[in-house]
C-alpha positions in Angstrom: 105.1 80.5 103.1 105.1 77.3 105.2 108.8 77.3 106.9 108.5 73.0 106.3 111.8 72.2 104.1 109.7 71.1 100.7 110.5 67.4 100.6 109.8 67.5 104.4 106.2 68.9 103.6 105.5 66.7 100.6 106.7 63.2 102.4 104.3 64.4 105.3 101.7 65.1 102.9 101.9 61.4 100.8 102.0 59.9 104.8 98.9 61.4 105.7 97.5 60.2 102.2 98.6 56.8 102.5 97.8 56.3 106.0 93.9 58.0 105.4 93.5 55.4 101.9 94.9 52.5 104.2 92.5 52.9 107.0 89.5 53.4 104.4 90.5 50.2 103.3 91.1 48.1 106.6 87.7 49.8 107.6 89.7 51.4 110.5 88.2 54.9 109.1 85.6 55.9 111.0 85.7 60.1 109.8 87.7 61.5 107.0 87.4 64.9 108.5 88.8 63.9 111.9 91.3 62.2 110.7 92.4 64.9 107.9 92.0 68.2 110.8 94.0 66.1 113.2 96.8 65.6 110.5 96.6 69.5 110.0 96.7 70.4 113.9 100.1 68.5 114.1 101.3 69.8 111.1 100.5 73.0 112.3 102.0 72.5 115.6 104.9 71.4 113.8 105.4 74.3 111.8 105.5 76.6 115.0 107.4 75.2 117.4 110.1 73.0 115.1 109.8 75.6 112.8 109.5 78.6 113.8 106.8 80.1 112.0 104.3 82.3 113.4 100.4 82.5 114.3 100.3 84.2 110.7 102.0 81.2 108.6 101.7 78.3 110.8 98.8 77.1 108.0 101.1 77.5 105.6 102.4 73.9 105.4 99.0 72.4 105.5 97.9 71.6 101.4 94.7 73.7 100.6 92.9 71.3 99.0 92.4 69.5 102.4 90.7 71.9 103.7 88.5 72.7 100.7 87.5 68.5 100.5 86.3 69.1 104.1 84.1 72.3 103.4 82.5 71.1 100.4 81.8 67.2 101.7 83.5 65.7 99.3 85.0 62.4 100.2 88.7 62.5 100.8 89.1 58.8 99.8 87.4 59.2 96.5 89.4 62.4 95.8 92.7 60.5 96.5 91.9 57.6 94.3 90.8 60.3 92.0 94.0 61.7 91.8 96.3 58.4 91.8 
């Protein structure tokens, strides 16, 4: 279990959203999946060394569902708008 305090994680999680929809939109965008495994290495990082958490859990703050858009090539953006 992710060692992120809940509303800490989520408002980190709607951030990353907003800011990924807001560059597709400006045109700024220029990869989904760099953009969305950069968010996750600092997340990560975050998790260890503010958090505490170990090799073991330091994924645990990151939302699954990123990582499955990413494997499968499914478009981020179009999942997002999806889902608002």
């Amino acid at each position: 279990m992710s060692n992120f305090n809940a509303d800490v994680r989520k408002a980190i999680i709607d951030d990353v959203e907003r800011a990924l929809i807001g560059r597709d939109k400006t045109g700024a965008l220029e990869s989904e999946t760099d953009f969305i495994m950069g968010a996750c290495a600092v997340m990560r990082v975050i998790n260890m060394k503010l958090y505490g958490a170990n090799e073991e859990e330091s994924m645990d703050c990151i939302p699954p569902i990123w990582l499955m858009w990413v494997m499968s090539h499914r478009s981020i953006v179009d999942a997002l708008k999806d889902k608002q």
